[in-house]
C-alpha positions in Angstrom: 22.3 -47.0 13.4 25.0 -48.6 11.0 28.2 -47.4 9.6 26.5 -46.4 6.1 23.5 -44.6 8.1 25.7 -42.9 10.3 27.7 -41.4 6.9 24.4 -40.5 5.1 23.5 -38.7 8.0 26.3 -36.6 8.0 25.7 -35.7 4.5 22.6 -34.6 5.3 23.7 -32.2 8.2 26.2 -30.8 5.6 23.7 -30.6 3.3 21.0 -28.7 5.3 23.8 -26.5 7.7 24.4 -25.3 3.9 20.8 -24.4 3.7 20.9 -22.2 6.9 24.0 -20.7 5.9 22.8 -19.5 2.5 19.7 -17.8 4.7 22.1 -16.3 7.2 24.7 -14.6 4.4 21.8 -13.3 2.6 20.0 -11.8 5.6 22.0 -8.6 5.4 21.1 -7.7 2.3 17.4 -8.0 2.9 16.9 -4.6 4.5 12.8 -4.0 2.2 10.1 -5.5 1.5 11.1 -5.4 -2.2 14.9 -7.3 -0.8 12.9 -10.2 0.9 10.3 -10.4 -1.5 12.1 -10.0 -5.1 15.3 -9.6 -4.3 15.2 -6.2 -5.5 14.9 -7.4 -9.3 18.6 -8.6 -9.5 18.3 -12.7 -10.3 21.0 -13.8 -12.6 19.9 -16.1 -15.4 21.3 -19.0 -14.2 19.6 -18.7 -11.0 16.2 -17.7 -12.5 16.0 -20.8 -14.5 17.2 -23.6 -12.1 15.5 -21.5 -9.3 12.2 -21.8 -11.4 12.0 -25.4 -12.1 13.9 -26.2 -8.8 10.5 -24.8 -7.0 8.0 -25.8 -9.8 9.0 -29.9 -9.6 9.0 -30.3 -5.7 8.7 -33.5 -4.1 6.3 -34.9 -6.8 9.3 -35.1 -9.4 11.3 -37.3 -7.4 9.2 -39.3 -5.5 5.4 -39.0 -6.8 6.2 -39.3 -10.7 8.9 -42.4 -10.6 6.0 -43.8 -8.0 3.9 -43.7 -10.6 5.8 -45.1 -13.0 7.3 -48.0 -10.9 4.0 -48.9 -10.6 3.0 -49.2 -14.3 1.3 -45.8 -14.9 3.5 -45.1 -18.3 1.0 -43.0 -20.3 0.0 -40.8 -17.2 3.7 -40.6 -16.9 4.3 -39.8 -20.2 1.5 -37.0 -21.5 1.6 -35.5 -18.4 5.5 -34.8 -18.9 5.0 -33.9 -22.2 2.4 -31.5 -21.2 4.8 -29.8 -18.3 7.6 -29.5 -20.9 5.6 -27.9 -23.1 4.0 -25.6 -20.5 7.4 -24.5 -18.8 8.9 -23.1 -22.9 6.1 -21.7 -23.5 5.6 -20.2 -19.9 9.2 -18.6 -19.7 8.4 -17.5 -24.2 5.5 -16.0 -23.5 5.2 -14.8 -20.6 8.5 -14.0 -18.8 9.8 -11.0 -20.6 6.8 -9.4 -20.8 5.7 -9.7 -17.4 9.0 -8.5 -15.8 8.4 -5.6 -18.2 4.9 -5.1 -17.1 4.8 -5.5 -13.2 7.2 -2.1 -13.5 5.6 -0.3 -15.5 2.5 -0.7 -13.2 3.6 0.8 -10.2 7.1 -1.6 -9.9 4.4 -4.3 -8.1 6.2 -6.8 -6.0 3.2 -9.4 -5.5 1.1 -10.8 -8.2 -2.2 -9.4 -6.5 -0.3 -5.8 -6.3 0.4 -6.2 -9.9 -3.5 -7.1 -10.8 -4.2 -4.1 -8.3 -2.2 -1.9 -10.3 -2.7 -2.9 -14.0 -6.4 -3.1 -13.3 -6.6 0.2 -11.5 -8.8 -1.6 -8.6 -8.5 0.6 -5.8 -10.9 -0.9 -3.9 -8.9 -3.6 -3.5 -11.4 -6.7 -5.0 -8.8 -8.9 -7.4 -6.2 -8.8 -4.6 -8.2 -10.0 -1.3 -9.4 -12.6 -3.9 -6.0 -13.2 -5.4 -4.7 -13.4 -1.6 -7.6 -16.0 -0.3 -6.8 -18.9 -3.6 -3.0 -18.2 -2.6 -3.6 -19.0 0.8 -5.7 -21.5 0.1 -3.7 -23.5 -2.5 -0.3 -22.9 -1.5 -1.0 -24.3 1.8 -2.0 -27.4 0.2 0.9 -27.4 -1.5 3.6 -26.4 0.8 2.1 -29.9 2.9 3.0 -32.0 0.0 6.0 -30.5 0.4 6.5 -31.3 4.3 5.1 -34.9 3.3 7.6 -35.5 0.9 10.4 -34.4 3.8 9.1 -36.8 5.9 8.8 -39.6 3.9 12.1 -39.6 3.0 13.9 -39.2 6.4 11.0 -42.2 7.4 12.6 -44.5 4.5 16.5 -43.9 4.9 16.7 -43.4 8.2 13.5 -44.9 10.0 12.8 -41.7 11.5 8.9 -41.1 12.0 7.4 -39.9 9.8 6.1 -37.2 11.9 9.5 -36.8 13.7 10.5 -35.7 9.6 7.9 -33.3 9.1 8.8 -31.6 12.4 13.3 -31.6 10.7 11.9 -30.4 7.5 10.1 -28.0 8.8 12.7 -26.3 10.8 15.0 -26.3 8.3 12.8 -25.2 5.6 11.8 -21.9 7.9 14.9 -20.8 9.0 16.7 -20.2 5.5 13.0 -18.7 4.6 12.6 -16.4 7.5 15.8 -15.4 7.3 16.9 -14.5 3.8 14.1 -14.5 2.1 13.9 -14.1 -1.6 17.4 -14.0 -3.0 18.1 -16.8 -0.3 15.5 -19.0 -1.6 16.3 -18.6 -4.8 20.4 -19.3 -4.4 19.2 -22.5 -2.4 17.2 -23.0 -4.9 19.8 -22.6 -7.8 21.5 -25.9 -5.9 18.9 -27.9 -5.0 18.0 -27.9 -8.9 21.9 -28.8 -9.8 21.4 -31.6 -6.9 18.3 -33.0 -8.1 19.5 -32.7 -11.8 22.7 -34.5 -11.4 20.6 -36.8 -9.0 18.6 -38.2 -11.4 20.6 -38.0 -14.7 23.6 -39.7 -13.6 21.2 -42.9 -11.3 19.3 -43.1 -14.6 22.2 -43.8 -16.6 23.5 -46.2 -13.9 20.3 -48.2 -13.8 20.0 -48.5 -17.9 23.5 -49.5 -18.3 23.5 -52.3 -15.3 20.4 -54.0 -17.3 22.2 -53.8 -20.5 21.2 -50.8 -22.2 17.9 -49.2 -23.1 16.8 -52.1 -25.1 17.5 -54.8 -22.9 16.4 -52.9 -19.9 12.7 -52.7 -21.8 12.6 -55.9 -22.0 13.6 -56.8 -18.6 10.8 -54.9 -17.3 8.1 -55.9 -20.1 9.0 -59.2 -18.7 8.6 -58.4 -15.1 5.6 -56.8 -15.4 4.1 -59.7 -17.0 5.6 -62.3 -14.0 4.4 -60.0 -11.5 1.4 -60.2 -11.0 0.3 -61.4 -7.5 0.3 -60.5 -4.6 -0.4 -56.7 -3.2 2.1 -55.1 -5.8 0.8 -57.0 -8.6 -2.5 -56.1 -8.1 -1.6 -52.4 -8.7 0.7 -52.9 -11.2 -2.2 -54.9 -13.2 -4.6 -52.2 -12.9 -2.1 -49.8 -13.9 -1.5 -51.3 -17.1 -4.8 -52.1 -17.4 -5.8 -48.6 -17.6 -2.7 -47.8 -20.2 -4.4 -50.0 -22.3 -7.2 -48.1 -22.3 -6.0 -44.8 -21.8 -8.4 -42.7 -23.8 -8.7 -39.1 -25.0 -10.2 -37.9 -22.0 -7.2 -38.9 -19.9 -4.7 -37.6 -22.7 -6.8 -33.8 -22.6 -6.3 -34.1 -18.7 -2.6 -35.4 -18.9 -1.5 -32.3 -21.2 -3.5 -29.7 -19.4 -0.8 -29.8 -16.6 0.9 -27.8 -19.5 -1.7 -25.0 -18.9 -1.0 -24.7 -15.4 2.7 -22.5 -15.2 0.5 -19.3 -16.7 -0.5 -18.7 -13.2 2.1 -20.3 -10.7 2.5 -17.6 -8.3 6.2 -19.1 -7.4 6.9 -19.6 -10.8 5.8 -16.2 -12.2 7.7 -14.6 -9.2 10.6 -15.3 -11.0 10.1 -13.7 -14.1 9.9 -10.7 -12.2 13.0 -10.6 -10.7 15.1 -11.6 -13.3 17.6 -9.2 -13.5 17.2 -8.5 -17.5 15.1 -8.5 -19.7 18.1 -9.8 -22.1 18.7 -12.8 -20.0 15.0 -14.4 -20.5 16.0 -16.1 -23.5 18.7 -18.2 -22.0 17.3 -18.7 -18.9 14.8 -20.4 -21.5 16.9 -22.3 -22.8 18.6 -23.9 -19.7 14.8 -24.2 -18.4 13.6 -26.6 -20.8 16.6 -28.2 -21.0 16.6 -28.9 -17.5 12.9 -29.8 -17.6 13.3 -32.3 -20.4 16.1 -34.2 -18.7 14.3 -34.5 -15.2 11.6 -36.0 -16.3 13.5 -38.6 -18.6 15.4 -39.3 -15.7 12.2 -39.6 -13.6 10.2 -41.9 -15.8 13.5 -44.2 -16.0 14.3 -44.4 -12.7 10.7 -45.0 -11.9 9.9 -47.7 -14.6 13.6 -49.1 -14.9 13.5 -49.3 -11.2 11.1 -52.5 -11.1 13.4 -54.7 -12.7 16.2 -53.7 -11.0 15.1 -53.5 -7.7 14.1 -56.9 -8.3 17.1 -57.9 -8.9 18.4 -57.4 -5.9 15.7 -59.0 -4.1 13.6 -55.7 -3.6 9.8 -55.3 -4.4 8.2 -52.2 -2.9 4.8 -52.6 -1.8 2.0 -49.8 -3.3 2.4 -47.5 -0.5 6.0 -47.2 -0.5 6.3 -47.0 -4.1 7.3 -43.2 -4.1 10.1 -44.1 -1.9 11.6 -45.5 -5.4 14.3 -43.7 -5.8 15.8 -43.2 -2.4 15.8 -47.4 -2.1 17.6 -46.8 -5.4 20.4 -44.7 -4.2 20.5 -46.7 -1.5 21.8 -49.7 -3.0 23.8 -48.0 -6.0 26.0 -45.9 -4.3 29.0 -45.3 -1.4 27.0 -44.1 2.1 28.7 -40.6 1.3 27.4 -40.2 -2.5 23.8 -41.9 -1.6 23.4 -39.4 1.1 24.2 -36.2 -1.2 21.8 -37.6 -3.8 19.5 -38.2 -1.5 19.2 -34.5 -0.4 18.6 -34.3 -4.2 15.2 -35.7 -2.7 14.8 -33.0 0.2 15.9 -30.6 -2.4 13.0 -31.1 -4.0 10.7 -30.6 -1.9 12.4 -27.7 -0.1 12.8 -25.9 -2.8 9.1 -25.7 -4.2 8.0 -25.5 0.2 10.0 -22.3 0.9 8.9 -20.6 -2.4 5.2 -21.0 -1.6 5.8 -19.3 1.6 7.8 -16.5 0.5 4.7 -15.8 -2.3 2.1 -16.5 0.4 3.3 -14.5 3.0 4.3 -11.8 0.3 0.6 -11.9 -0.7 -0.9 -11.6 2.8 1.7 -8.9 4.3 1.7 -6.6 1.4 -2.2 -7.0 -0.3 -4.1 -7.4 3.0 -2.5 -6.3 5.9 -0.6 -2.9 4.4 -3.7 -2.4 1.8 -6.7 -2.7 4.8 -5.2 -3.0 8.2 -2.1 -0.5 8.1 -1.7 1.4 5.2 1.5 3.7 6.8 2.9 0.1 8.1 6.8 0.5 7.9 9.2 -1.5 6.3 9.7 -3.2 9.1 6.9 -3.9 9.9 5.5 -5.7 6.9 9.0 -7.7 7.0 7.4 -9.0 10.6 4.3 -9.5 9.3 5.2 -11.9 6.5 7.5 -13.6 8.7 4.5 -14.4 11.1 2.6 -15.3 8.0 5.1 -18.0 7.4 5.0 -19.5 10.6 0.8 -19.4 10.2 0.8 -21.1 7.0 3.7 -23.4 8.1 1.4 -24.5 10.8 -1.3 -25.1 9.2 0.3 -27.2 6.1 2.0 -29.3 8.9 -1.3 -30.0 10.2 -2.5 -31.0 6.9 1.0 -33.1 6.2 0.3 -35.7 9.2 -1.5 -38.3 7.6 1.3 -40.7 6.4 -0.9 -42.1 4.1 -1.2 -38.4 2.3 -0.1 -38.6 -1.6 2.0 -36.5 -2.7 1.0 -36.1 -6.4 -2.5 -36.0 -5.2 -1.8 -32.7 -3.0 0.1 -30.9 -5.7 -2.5 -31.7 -9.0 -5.3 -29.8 -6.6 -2.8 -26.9 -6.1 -1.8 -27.3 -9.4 -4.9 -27.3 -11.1 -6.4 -24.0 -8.7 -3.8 -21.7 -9.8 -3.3 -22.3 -13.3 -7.1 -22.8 -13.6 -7.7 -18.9 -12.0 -4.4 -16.9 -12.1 -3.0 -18.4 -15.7 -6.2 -16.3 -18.2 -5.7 -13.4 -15.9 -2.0 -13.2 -16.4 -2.4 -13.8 -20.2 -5.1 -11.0 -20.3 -3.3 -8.3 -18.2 -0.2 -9.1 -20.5 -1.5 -9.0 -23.9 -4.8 -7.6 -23.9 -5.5 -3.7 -23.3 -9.3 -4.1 -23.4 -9.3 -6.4 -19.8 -11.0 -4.6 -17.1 -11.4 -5.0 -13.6 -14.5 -6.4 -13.5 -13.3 -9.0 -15.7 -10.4 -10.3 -13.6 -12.8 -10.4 -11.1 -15.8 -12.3 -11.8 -12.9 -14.5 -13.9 -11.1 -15.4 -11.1 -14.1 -16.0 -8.6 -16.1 -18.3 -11.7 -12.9 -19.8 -11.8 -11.9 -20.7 -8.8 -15.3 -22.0 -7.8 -15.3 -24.8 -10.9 -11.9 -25.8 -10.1 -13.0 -26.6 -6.1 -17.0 -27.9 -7.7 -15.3 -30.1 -10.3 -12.6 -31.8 -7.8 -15.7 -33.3 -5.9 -17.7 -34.8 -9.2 -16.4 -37.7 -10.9 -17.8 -39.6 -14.4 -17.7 -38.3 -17.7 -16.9 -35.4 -18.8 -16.1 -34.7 -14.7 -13.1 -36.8 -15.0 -11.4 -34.8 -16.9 -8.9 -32.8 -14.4 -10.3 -29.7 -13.1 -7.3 -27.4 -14.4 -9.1 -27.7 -17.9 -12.2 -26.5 -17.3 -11.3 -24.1 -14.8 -8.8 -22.3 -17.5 -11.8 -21.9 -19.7 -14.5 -20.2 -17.5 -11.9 -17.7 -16.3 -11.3 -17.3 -19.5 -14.3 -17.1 -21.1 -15.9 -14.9 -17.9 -13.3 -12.4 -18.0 -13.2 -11.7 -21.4 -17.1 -11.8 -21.2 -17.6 -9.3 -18.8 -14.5 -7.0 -20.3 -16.3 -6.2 -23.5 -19.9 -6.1 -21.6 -18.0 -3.1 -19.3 -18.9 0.3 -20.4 -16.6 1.8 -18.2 -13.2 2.0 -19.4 -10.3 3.1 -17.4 -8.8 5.5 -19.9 -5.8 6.0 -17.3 -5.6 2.1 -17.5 -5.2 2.7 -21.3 -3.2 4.8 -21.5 -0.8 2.9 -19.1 -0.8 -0.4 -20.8 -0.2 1.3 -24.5 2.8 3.2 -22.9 3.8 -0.1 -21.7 3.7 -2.0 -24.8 5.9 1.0 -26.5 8.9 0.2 -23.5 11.7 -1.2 -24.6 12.4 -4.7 -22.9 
């Protein structure tokens, strides 16, 4: 290992003895479930926001989207962003405030399948072991994109295996988690989205000005794209224009329905709920969408941008390293020192969206299963072990899922992606707004949901390719508001509740 290696390393062990810090200083304060799971309601605005889109982006923002786009995929690139942007105002308009507001007046739930249990008066418990199986299912999945995006990068700077990364991340990953749970996720989180921020605003400016400025650098790589065309790289980056050319509605609708997704991220919607006002939503907003906006400019440059000038310098990354983009980047921009601290901008990224999931699913599991069904007069305590354990279960498993090098990272998270915006996002919208919703509407929603989001990921052609959030959103929907005005049998306690809850101030 070189000089420069040997200095990037050491900004990494800075960077990730931080981590374990953060999860050590915070561990006395988590004394309840409601400390390690919500931090007892008591996130600062600034911390909810970059917290929010620090776990929402994950690895896919630094490495999956400017892949993409190195490649040639500019329109997917583009409507999907435009469809996340979108998604994550109207997410923290519309729903934060409210559901901060709600998830106390029913019973001050912690977990999102508590709340349902709660505002749906389902005491036999249906809409949580449902809620609790997708969340296992599809946070799994998505926590091993995470791992895979770990790996990856340790694999690309440092020639570490790649499953010699999955096992660092890992480690690192649990022990802040396990530790300090949500208050120290969320402060790591509240860096790691300043680090990725910075990360990719200042390489993107870097990159544009080296070419000669936004119009010279477009067409230095209108020009390259047009040379390049042989060989293994070429071949891609032809079909990927290819397919701009003839990017239709179908893939516009499926692009912009990523927007549709952040009604029912669990990590997401976590956050709303511990925000410590109700006053502080609507700049949290603000620095959100901000932040949001800038990322993915800084994404899509880096990633498009970056064919040219990697070339340049004598650098043309093959199709399966093309989501290593931005760490060769950094690489050959900066000092060893600098790249390394950007380049934890990387494992920021997919840290930060990793340890979330795992909080929520272990949250899920200790609270909505095992205190519901297997020990109702479980102590503190013992719930706190209990979703500890259920990190280390769901860890395992996502790491098992993670080894394939080969796995894609944007392929992991749009299946995630699409399964809980698809079945949790109506529901949410419903229990918020909508006093007639019953139980047996979330229900049968979220299981007709959930079964056309898993049916139409397997079928492919026509109207099958557009991406299964879509269609998912719209049988829960439709199903649950169905079944609500077909149910004779109001809860008038349920009412009752959700009228006095309308009438509290915010």
């Amino acid at each position: 290992m070189n000089t420069k290696m040997i200095v990037m390393l050491v900004a990494f062990i800075c960077y990730l003895g931080l981590m374990v810090y953060v999860g050590l200083r915070n561990m006395k304060n988590t004394k309840s479930s409601s400390d390690f799971f919500l931090g007892g309601r008591k996130v600062g605005p600034w911390t909810a926001a970059l917290s929010a889109e620090a776990s929402d982006m994950s690895g896919w923002l630094l490495m999956g989207l400017p892949g993409l786009a190195y490649l040639g995929g500019i329109k997917e690139v583009f409507w999907t962003a435009l469809g996340l942007t979108a998604g994550t105002y109207l997410n923290w308009l519309i729903v934060a405030k409210p559901l901060r507001k709600c998830t106390i007046a029913f019973g001050d739930s912690i977990t999102l399948p508590e709340f349902f249990t709660n505002r749906f008066k389902d005491s036999k418990h249906l809409i949580a072991t449902v809620s609790v199986v997708f969340i296992l299912l599809f946070f799994t999945i998505y926590t091993a994109s995470g791992f895979v995006a770990c790996a990856k990068l340790f694999n690309s700077v440092f020639g570490i295996p790649y499953r010699t990364g999955l096992v660092i991340g890992l480690i690192v990953i649990l022990t802040y988690t396990l530790l300090g749970g949500f208050m120290a996720v969320c402060t790591t989180d509240f860096i790691q989205g300043s680090l990725m921020f910075v990360a990719l605003v200042v390489t993107m400016v870097v990159i544009t000005v080296t070419l000669g400025g936004p119009a010279s650098a477009f067409d230095a790589v209108t020009n390259f794209s047009q040379r390049a065309m042989s060989g293994e790289f070429g071949q891609v980056m032809q079909e990927k224009f290819t397919a701009n050319q003839s990017y239709g509605v179908t893939a516009i609708i499926s692009a912009l329905a990523w927007g549709l997704g952040y009604f029912g991220m669990p990590h997401i919607l976590v956050r709303f709920m511990g925000i410590r006002s109700g006053d502080e939503v609507a700049f949290s907003r603000r620095v959100a969408t901000i932040w949001v906006v800038f990322a993915f400019i800084g994404a899509w440059v880096v990633g498009s941008f970056g064919t040219q000038f990697l070339a340049s310098k004598g650098i043309i990354l093959n199709p399966a390293a093309a989501e290593t983009v931005f760490s060769v980047e950094l690489q050959s921009i900066y000092p060893a020192f600098i790249a390394g601290l950007f380049l934890c901008g990387i494992l920021a990224a997919a840290m930060s969206t990793a340890d979330s999931q795992l909080l929520v699913a272990s949250s899920a599991f200790s609270r909505d299963i095992f205190k519901a069904f297997i020990k109702p007069d479980a102590s503190e305590k013992t719930v706190l072990n209990v979703s500890r354990i259920t990190v280390l279960a769901i860890s395992a498993i996502a790491f098992c899922l993670s080894l394939d090098p080969s796995s894609s990272i944007f392929d992991l998270v749009s299946y995630a992606w699409a399964g809980f915006g698809a079945t949790f996002g109506p529901i949410i919208l419903l229990a918020l707004f909508w006093k007639g919703a019953t139980r047996n509407g979330a229900f049968a929603g979220l299981i007709c949901g959930g079964i056309t989001v898993v049916v139409w990921n397997k079928l492919s052609g026509g109207l099958f390719d557009v991406y299964e959030i879509l269609p998912g959103f719209i049988v829960t929907l439709a199903v649950a508001v169905a079944v609500s005005l077909c149910d004779k049998n109001k809860d008038a306690q349920m009412i009752q509740e959700f009228e006095a809850y309308k009438a509290m101030k915010d």
